[in-house]
N, C-alpha and C positions, 0 to 999 in steps of 0.2 A: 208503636207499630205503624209503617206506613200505608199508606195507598195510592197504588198508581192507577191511573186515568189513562187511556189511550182510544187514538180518535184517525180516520185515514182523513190526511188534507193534501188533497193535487196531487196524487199518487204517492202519498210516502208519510211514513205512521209517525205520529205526534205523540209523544209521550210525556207525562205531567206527574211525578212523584209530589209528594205531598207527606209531610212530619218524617220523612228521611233526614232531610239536614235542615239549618238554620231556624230551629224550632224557638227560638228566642226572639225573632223577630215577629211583630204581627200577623205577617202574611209571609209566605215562602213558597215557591212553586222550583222545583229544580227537572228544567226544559231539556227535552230531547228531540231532535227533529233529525230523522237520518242520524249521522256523528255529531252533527253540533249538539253542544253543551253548554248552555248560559243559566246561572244561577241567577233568579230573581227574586228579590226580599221589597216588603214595605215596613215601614218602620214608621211610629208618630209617638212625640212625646204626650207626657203624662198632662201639661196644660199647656195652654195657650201660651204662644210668645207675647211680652207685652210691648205695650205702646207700637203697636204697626197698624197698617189699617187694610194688609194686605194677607193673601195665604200663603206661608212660606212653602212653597211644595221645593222640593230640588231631586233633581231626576239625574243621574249618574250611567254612563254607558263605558263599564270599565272593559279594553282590549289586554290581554294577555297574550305577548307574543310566545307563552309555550304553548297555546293553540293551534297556532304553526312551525311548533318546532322550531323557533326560532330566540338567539339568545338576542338580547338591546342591545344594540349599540352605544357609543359613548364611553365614559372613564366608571359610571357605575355599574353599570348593566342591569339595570332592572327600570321596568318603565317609570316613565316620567310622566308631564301633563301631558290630560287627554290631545287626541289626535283631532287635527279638525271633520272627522269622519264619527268619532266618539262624539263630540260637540254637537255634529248633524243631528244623531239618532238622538242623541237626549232628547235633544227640540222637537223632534217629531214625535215621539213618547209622551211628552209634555203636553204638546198642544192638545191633543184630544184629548188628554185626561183630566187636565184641569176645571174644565168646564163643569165637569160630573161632581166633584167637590162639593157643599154646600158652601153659598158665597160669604157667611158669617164663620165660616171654621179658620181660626189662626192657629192651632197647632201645629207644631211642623211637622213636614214627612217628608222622607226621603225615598226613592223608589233606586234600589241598585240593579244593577242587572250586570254579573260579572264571564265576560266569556272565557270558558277554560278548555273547549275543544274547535274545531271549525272542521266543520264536510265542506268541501267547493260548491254539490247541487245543493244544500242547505244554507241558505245565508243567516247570519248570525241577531244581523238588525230586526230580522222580520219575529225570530225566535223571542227575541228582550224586547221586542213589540207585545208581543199577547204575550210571553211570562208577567210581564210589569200587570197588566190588566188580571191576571189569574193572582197573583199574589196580593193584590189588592182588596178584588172582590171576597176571596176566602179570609180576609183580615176582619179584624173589629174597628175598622178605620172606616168613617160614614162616607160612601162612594154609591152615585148613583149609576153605577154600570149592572150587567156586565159591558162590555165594549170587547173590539176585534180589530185586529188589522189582516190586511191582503194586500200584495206586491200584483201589479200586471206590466208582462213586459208584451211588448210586440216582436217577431220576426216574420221578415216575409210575410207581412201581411194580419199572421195570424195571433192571436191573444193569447199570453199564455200564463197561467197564476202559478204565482210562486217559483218567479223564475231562478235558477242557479244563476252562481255568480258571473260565468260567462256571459250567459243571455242576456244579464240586468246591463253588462260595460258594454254589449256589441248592440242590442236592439235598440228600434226606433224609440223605444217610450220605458221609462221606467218609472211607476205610477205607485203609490202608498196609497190607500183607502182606507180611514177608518170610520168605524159606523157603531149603534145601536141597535137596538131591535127596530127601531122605528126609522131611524132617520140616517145620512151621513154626518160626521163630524168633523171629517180632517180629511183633505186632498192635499198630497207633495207630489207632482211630477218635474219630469225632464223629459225632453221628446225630441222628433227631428222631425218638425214641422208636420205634429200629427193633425188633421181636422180637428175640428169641432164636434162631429156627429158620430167618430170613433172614438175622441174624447170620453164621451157620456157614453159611448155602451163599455168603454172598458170600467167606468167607474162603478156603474150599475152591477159589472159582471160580480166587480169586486167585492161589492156591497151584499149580493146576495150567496159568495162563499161567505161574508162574515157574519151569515143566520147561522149557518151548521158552525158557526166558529163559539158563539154565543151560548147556541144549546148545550154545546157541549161542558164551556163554561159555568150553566147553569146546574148541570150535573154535578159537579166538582161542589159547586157551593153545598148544594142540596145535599153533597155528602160529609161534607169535613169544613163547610164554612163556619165561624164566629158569629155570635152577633156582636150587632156596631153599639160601641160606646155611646154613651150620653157625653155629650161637649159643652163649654160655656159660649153660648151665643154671643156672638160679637155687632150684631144687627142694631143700627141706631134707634132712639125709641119713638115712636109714634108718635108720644105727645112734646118733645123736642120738633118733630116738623111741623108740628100744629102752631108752637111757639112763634116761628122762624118765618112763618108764612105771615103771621100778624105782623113782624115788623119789616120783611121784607114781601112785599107781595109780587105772588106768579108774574105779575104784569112787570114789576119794576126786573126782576129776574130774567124776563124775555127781554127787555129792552138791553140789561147788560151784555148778555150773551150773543144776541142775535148781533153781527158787525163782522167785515171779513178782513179786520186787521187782528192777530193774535195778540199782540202787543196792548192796545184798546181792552179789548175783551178781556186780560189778563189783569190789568189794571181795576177794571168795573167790577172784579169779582175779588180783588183786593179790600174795595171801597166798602162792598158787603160785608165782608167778613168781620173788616175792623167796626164797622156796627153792630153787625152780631157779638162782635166780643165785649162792647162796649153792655149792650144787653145783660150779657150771660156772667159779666163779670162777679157776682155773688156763686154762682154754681157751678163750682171745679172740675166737677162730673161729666156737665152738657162742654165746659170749656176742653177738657181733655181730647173730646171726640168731636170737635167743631168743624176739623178742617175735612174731614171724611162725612158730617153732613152737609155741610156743603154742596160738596162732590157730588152727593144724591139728588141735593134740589136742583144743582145744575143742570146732572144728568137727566132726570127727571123732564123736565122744562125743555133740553131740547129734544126730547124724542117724542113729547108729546107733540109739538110743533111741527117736528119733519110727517111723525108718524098720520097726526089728523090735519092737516092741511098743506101739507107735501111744503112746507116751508121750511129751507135751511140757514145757518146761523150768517154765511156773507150772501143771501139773496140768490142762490144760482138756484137754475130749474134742478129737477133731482140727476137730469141727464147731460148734463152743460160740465163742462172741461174747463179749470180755471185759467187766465192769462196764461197764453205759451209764448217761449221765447229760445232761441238755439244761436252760438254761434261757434266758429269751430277757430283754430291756430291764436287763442288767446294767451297762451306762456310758449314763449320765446325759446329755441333749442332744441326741446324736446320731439321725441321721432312724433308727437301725435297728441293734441289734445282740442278737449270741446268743453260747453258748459251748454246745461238744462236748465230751464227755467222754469216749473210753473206752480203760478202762484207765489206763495212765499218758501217753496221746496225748490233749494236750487244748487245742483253739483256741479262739481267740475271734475273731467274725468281724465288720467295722461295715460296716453300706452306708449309703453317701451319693448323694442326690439332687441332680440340678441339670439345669439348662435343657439341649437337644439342642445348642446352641450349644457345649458343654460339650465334649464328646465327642470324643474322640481323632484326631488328623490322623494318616497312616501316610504316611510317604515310602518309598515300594517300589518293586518288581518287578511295580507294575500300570498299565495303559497309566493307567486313571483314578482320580484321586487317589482311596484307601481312607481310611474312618473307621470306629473303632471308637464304637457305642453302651454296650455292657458291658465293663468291666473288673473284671477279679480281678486282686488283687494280693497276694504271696504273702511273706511273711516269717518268717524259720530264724534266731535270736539265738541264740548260744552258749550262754546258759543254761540256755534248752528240753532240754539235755542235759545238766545239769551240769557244762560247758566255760567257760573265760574266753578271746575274742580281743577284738577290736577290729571294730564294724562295716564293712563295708567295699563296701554296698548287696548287692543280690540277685546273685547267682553262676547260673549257666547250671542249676544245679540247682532254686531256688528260682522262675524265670523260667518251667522245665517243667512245675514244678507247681502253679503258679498258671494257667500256660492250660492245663493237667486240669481241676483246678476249676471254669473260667471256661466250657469245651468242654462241660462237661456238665450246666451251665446252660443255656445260649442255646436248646436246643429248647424249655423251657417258660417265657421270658419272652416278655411281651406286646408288641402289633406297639405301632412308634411313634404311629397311630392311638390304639390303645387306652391309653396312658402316654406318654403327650410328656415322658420325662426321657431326662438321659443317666445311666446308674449306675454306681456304683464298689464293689467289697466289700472291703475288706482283710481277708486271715485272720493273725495273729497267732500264732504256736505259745509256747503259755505252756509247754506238756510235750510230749516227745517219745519214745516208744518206738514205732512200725513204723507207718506210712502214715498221715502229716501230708494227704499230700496226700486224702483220702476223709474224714477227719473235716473239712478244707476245705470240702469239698463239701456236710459235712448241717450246717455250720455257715452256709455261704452260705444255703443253702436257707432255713431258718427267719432269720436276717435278714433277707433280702428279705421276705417276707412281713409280720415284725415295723413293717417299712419301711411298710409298704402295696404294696408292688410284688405288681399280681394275678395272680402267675402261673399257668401252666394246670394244672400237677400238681405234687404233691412228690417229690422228686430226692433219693436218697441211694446211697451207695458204701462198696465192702468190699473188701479185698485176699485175695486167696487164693495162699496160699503151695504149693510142692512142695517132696520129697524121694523120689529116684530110685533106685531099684539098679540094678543090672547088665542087668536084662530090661526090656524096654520095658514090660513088663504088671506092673513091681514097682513101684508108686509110692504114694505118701499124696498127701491134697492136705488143705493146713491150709486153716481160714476163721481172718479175723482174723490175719493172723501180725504178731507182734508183732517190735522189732527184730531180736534174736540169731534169728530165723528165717531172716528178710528175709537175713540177712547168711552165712548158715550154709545156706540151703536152693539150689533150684535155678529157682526163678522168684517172681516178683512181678507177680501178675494181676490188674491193678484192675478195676473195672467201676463204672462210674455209673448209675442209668435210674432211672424212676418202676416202675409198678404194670404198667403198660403196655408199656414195653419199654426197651433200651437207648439212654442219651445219648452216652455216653463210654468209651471200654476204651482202657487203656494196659499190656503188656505186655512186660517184664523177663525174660531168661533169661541164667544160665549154663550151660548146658549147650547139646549140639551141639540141640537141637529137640524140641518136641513132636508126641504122637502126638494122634491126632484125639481117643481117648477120653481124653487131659488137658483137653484143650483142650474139649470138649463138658463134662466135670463140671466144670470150674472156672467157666465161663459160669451153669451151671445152680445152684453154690454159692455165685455171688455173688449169683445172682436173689433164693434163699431169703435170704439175708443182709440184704440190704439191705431187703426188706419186714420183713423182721424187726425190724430197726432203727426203719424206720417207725413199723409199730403201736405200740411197745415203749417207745418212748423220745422220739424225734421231733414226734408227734402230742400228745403230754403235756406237752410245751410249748408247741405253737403248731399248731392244726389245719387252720387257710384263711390267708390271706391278708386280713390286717387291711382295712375296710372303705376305710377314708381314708390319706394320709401324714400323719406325725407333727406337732403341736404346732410343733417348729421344723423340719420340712421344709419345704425352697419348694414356694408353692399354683401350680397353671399353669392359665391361660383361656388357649382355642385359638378363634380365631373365623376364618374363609376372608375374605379381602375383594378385589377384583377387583384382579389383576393390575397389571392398568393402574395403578393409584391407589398404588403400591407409592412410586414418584418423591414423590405429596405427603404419606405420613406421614415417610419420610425426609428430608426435605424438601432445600434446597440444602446441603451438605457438610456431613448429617446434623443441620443445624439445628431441625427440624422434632421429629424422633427425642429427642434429645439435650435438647429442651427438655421432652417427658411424661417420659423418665426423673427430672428435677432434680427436676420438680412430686411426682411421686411417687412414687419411691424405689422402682421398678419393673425390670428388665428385661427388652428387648424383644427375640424374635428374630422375622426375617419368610423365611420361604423364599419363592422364583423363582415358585412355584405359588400367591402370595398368603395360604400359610397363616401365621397372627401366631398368639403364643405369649408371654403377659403371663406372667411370672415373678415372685412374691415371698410374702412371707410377712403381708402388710398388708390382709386382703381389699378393708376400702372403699378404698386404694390402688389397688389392680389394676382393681377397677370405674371408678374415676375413669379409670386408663389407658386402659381398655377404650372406656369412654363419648368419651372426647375420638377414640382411631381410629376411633370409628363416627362421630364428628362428619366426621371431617376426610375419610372414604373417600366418605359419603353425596351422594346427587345433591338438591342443598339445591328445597325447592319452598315454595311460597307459603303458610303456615299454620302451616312448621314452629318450635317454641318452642326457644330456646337461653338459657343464661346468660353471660352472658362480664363483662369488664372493660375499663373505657374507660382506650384505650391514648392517644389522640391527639384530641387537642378543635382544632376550626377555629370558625370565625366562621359557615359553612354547617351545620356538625353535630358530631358526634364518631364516631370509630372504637370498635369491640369487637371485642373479640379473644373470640370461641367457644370455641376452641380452637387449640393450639399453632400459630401459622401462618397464624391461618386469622381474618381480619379482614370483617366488613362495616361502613357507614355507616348511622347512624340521622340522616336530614338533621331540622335547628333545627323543621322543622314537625309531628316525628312523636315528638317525643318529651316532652311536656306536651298534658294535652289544652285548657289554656288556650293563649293567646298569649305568647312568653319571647322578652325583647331578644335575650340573649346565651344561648348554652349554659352558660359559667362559673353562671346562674344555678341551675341545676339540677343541674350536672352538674360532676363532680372529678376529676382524673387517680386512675386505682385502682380506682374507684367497684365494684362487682357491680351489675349490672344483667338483670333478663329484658327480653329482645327477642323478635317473633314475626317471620320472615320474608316479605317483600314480594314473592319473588324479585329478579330482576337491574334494573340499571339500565340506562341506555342507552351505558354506557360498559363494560358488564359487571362491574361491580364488584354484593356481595349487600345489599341494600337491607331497613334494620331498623325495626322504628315500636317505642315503648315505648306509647306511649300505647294501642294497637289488641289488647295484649296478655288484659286481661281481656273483650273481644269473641268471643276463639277459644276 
């Protein structure tokens, strides 16, 4: 027998079945909000995976397009791999949940969350947000929640939780918060250049709908939860560090570690290990799990360092920005490229230009087909690290962080109005040590620009790292952390935005949550960072947005021409069309609304394309002059073709101003000739004289 749960959130009733369906998984919650419908399950096997030294969680965001009534596309018709929109939400499901995990648990779990209905004012992401966490907490899977999530959008000003799907694609700010009872855990926004001081009361707002989200979670447990399994602790042993400290000591540890070349420091903790193993070689045991202690005395070592005497591993203050460096038109051709430098993280980033024709088809979870105009596209080679594998395309990591990048773009490129292209930026990671993804960012930034793309302000991004004690009031917060912080600290606070305010914020913790005063100086150290960057480094390469696009970017003429007249540049199964493209090596797009969009890189091309649509859309009157070519010669006159389609008659009397037996005498298949317009005939056909030409 089941039990349902229902709770009112942001005006509209939340419904939580419980032992209705997937009664064989751990934990099952099947969500209802409005019409949406996302099935959530957790599932963890019966032991531990061996030999890892990590927690395999894996978080799944499956879209079923009979949510929308819709069948796949393609030769199979049934979905295929996730969309990078399913990719998104995983990762945001993930982040905060992970943390809550016990850090010794390697069993695996998997957290599903299957959508199989969709409402528009109900978004689906936000539903397989808190299902995943209510499925969880009601399982025998040891999880220190509950935990909650809250969407805030902005319009016009005002804040609004749990926006529908329109409100999250049209307003300023589209904000994920998730929290604990105590603390926050996870920030994802996108924005259009919101403050800072609207920032934090939208997150706060957030924060305290996900108490009534909790309680209510708490209920659920309190009535139909499990208790949690006993695990095999995976936790290294006490008197292994005690060993390890005897033949490697703290001091010699700091000296390996502390150096701000990664390569160096990579080495120095080679040099340990092969002592430690040379040590441990009798004991299989401590050898098995050596390289995961390690990790801990390292970690260890530097956090006590940053943590009690504000010292970090290459000597920089906690607030110091490493070496920066910019420069922009380093590959040759291309409409737009730049390269970012700092420290040993360094991209390069190309944008390319093309027709809105261009621009990305989305098959989703939306009733109307979605297109993307901008894409960021994101790339992590094993080399950037000094690693050898095998390509093997973008992984769900590299996917996150190219729509970072691309997130905290879109508030300051220009409307399709003002730029009729579609745009692409590839960032490239030549080098890697800590937050690819924000040099991304001021690498996109100044190629667009380099491109000619005019966009409204320049956009750049900084990470700011933590390290935590025991008291909530004991914390550092690094700007800049570079990898072994990223890896060794207890959060990863990006932030994107102009001068103005914030684009983008994607936030990372291990630990159980932050307190408001992290979460306020980390915002307020990214601010200073990134204008930093700016002035500094940025601006010194490239300060506006170049006047024109490049040499070999496509040129675009946009002209409106009536609707109606849409049928004759197309003409019969694109004959009309198909015939100004062959002439001159052009392409065409035309939208519903009669806007045309001449593409190419040929200018007197594009004007010929241009002049022949204005031929063909125009309402032809008595005076007007044309050139064309005699397509068809009769025994009454000869035809010309004006343009693509588009034919009138010059009759045998109007085209000499003598007397001529024949047309052949004047006049040859091919021929160019100017004609002035007679208008129409009595058969409606357009009626041409040559001879009356130098009269007009």
């Amino acid at each position: 027998m089941y039990q349902s749960f229902k709770m009112d959130l942001a005006g509209r009733q939340l419904v939580v079945d419980v032992n209705r369906v997937g009664k064989q998984a751990n934990g099952c919650a099947f969500m209802h909000y409005g019409d949406t419908t996302v099935l959530c399950t957790a599932t963890a096997s019966e032991k531990p995976r061996e030999g890892i030294d990590f927690f395999p969680l894996s978080v799944e965001y499956e879209e079923k397009l009979y949510a929308v009534g819709k069948i796949p596309g393609g030769f199979n018709k049934r979905e295929g791999k996730a969309s990078e929109n399913a990719i998104l939400t995983s990762r945001v499901i993930d982040r905060p949940m992970r943390p809550l995990f016990p850090k010794d648990y390697r069993n695996d779990v998997t957290l599903n969350n299957m959508v199989m209905s969709v409402d528009p004012e109900c978004r689906p992401e936000l539903v397989a947000m808190i299902g995943s966490a209510i499925a969880t907490c009601i399982s025998d899977i040891p999880f220190d929640g509950p935990c909650a999530m809250t969407q805030v959008g902005l319009i016009d000003g005002e804040l609004i939780i749990n926006p529908n799907q329109e409100q999250w694609k049209v307003g300023d700010l589209a904000l994920t918060v998730a929290s604990t009872k105590e603390k926050v855990i996870m920030i994802e926004a996108g924005a259009n250049e919101v403050p800072e001081e609207k920032m934090l009361e939208a997150i706060y707002m957030a924060h305290d709908i996900n108490q009534t989200i909790i309680a209510f979670i708490e209920e659920i447990v309190a009535a139909v939860g499990k208790q949690k399994h006993e695990y095999t602790s995976c936790a290294i042993p006490a008197e292994m560090f005690e060993e390890m400290k005897k033949i490697v000591t703290p001091e010699e540890m700091e000296v390996a570690v502390f150096t701000d070349d990664k390569q160096t420091r990579e080495g120095n903790i080679r040099e340990i290990t092969a002592k430690l193993e040379e040590a441990f070689a009798e004991n299989e045991e401590w050898l098995a799990i050596l390289g995961e202690a390690v990790y801990q005395y390292e970690k260890k070592t530097v956090r006590k360092m940053i943590l009690k005497d504000h010292k970090r591993p290459d000597g920089r203050a906690i607030d110091q920005i490493r070496p920066l460096s910019a420069e922009i038109d380093l590959i040759p051709r291309v409409h737009g490229s730049a390269m970012f430098t700092r420290g040993q993280t360094q991209i390069c980033n190309v944008c390319t230009l093309a027709p809105l024709s261009e621009q990305q088809k989305i098959d989703g979870l939306d009733e109307n087909e979605v297109s993307k105009r901008y894409m960021h596209h994101y790339n992590f080679p094993s080399y950037s690290v000094g690693e050898t594998k095998p390509s093997r395309g973008p992984g769900r990591r590299e996917i996150g962080h190219g729509a970072l990048a691309e997130r905290a773009l879109m508030a300051v490129l220009p409307t399709e109005e003002e730029f009729p292209y579609a745009i692409r930026t590839v960032s490239e990671t030549f080098e890697s040590n800590g937050s690819t993804s924000m040099a991304s960012t001021c690498a996109s930034c100044m190629s667009l620009m380099a491109a000619g793309v005019p966009i409204k302000a320049m956009v750049a991004g900084i990470s700011c790292g933590l390290v935590t004690g025991d008291a909530d009031e004991d914390f550092v917060l690094l700007t800049d952390i570079q990898g072994l912080e990223d890896f060794f600290g207890d959060m990863d606070f990006k932030v994107t935005g102009t001068t103005k305010g914030i684009t983008a914020i994607q936030m990372d913790i291990k630990i159980h949550g932050l307190t408001r005063p992290i979460v306020e100086g980390a915002i307020a150290r990214c601010r200073e960072a990134r204008i930093f960057i700016m002035d500094n480094c940025m601006k010194k390469a490239i300060a506006a947005p170049r006047a024109e696009v490049g040499e070999y970017a496509p040129k675009i003429i946009s002209i409106q021409i009536d609707p109606e007249k849409i049928g004759e540049v197309v003409g019969q199964r694109g004959k009309t069309i198909n015939e100004i493209i062959a002439r001159t090596g052009v392409k065409i797009d035309i939208t519903d609304d009669g806007n045309v969009s001449v593409c190419g890189t040929d200018k007197v091309m594009m004007d010929k394309a241009v002049e022949m649509i204005k031929i063909i859309t125009t309402e032809f009157e008595e005076g007007q002059i044309f050139r064309g070519k005699v397509v068809s010669i009769k025994e009454f006159g000869a035809f010309i073709e004006f343009a693509p389609g588009k034919e009138g008659m010059v009759h045998i009397s109007k085209i000499a101003k003598e007397r001529i037996n024949h047309v052949e005498d004047v006049l040859t298949l091919g021929d160019m000739v100017t004609v002035v317009c007679l208008g129409k005939d009595k058969m409606g056909r357009i009626s041409f004289s040559m001879k009356d030409v130098a009269q007009v």
